[in-house]
N, C-alpha and C positions, 0 to 999 in steps of 0.2 A: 274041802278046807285046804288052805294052801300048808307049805310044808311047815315054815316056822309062822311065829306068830310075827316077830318081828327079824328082819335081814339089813342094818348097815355095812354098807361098804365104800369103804374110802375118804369117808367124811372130813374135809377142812371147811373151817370159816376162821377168817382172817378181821382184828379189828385192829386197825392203824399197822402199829408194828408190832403188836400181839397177834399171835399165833394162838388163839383159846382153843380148839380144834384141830388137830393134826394126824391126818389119817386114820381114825377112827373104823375099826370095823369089828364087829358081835353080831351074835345070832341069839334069839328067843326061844324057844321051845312053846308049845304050848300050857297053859296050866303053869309053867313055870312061875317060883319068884326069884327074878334075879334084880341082883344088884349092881349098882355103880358106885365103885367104895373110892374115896379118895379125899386128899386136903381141899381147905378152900382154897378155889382160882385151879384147879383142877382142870376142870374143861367137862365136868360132872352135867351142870344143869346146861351149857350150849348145845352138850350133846343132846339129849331129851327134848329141848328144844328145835332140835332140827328134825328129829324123829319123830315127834308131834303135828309138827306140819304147820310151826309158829314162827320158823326161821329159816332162809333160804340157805342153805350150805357153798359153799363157793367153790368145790369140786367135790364128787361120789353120790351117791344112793342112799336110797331110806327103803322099806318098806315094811307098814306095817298093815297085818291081815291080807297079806297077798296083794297089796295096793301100793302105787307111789306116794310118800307122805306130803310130797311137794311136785308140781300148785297142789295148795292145800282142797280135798274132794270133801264136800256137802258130806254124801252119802258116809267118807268114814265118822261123823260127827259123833253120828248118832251110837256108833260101834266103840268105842273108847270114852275112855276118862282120865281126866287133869286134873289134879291138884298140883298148885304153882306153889312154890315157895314162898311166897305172900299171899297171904289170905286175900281174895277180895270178894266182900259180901258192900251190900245195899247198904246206907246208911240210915241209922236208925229203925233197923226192922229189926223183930224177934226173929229167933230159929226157928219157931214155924215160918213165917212168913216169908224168910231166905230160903228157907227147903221148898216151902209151896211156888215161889219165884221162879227157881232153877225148875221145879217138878212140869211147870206150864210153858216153860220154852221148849219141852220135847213132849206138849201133850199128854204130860205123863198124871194120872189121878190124884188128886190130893191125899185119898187115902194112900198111895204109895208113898209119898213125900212123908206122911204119919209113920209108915212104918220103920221108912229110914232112920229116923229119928231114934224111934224103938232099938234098930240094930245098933244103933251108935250110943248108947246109953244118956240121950239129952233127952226123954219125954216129959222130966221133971224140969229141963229149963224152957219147954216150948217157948214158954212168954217172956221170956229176957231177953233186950237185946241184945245185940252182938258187942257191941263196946262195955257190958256189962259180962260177958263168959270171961271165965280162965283162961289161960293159954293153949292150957290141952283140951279145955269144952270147946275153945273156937278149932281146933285142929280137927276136931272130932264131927264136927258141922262141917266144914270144908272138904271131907271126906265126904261126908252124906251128900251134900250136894255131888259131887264130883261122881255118886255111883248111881243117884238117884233114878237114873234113864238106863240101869242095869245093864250097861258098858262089859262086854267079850275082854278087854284088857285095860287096865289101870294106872297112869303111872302117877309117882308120889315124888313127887323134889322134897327131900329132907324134911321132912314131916314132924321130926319130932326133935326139931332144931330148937335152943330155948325152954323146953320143958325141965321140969324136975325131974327125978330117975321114977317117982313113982306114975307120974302121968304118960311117962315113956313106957314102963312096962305095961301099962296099962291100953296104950294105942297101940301096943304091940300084939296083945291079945283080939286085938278089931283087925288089925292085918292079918296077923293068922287067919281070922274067918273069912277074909273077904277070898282068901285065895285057895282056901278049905272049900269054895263053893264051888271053884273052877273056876275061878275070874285068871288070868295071868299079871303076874305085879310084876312092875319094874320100878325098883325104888332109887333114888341116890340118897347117898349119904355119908357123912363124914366120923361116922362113929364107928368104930370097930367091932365092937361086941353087941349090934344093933344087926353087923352083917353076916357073922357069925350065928348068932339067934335066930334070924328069919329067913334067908338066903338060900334056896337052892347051890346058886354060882354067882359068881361075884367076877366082875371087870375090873380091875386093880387100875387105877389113872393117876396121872399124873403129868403132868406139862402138857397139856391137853393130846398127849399119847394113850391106850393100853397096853400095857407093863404084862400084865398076866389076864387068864382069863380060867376059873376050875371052881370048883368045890371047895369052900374054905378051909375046911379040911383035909383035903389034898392038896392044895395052895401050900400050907404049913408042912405034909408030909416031905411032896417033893420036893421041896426045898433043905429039910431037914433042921427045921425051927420049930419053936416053940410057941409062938403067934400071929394072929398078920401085922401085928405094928413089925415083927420080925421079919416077913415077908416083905414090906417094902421097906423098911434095910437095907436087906439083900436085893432088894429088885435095884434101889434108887442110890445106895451107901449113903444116904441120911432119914437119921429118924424119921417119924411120923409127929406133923402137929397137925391136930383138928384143928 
């Protein structure tokens, strides 16, 4: 097993006269859930992006599972999982039939795709379609699909973007278990007490740089604050907007 799960180093990508990625560089641990905390336009989801192996970087390294992320390799396909910041499901299919969909491009059992469902608490919407779930029933689908093929590591772009705080807490309880099992999560997101909540370590970003990179907890120690909206204060001298 290689030593991190994931290793960026040196990561830009350059659009026009944006700079959305500027040297970027973090390490994963295994089991780990870490995060990517920052505002929007951040450089949050470029980055994940590039570490995915869905975007070419215009100078540094990716690797994740001990592999080059980029040319993107068949083989890590099958070893990870995405969920995009946009949902994209089938149109007009029910959640079984999205789950069963995603579960046959990796061979995987229909009865597995069932169970997914079960771990995501939709087996009472099997039969609905997808323009028919909630916000947080469709988040909670686009999860199952994205684990369906029982992926080694997970990443999440902002997931619980748009929710209410009860469907938040509630997908937060599915994240918990998803990396309670060993899976390794890497989530972005722009909520604070989202990173705080679930986070091993968190990558503080901003202008598409990272700022900080610790324990949210120690983030706020060593600094001698009282929050991370406090921390990047201190990091940036201006507040924090989600």
């Amino acid at each position: 097993m290689p030593e991190n799960a994931i290793r960026a180093e040196g990561l830009r990508k350059r659009y026009g006269e944006t700079q959305a990625v500027d040297g970027v560089s973090f390490e994963v641990e295994h089991g780990e859930f870490y995060g990517i905390l920052g505002p929007n336009g951040a450089g949050k989801t470029t980055t994940m992006e590039i570490v995915e192996g869905l975007r070419e970087p215009d100078e540094g390294t990716a690797q994740i599972l001990g592999l080059p992320s980029w040319p993107r390799d068949r083989g890590l396909l099958r070893r990870i999982g995405v969920q995009l910041q946009a949902s994209a499901f089938f149109e007009r299919l029910t959640a079984r039939e999205q789950i069963h969909t995603f579960a046959a491009l990796y061979d995987i059992p229909a009865s597995r795709a069932d169970n997914m469902l079960e771990t995501v608490g939709l087996t009472d919407k099997a039969g609905t379609r997808e323009d028919k779930l909630s916000g947080g029933q469709a988040q909670r689908l686009s999860i199952a699909c994205a684990l369906v093929h029982d992926p080694e590591l997970v990443f999440l772009d902002e997931p619980t973007t748009g929710l209410d705080p009860q469907a938040r807490r509630n997908l937060w309880d599915l994240l918990r278990k998803i990396n309670s099992e060993g899976r390794t999560v890497v989530l972005t997101t722009h909520y604070m007490d989202e990173a705080e909540t679930l986070c091993d370590r968190v990558a503080v970003m901003d202008n598409g740089k990272v700022l900080r990179v610790g324990p949210p907890q120690d983030l706020v120690q060593e600094l001698g604050v009282s929050t991370l909206e406090d921390v990047f204060l201190q990091l940036t001298g201006r507040e924090y907007r989600e």
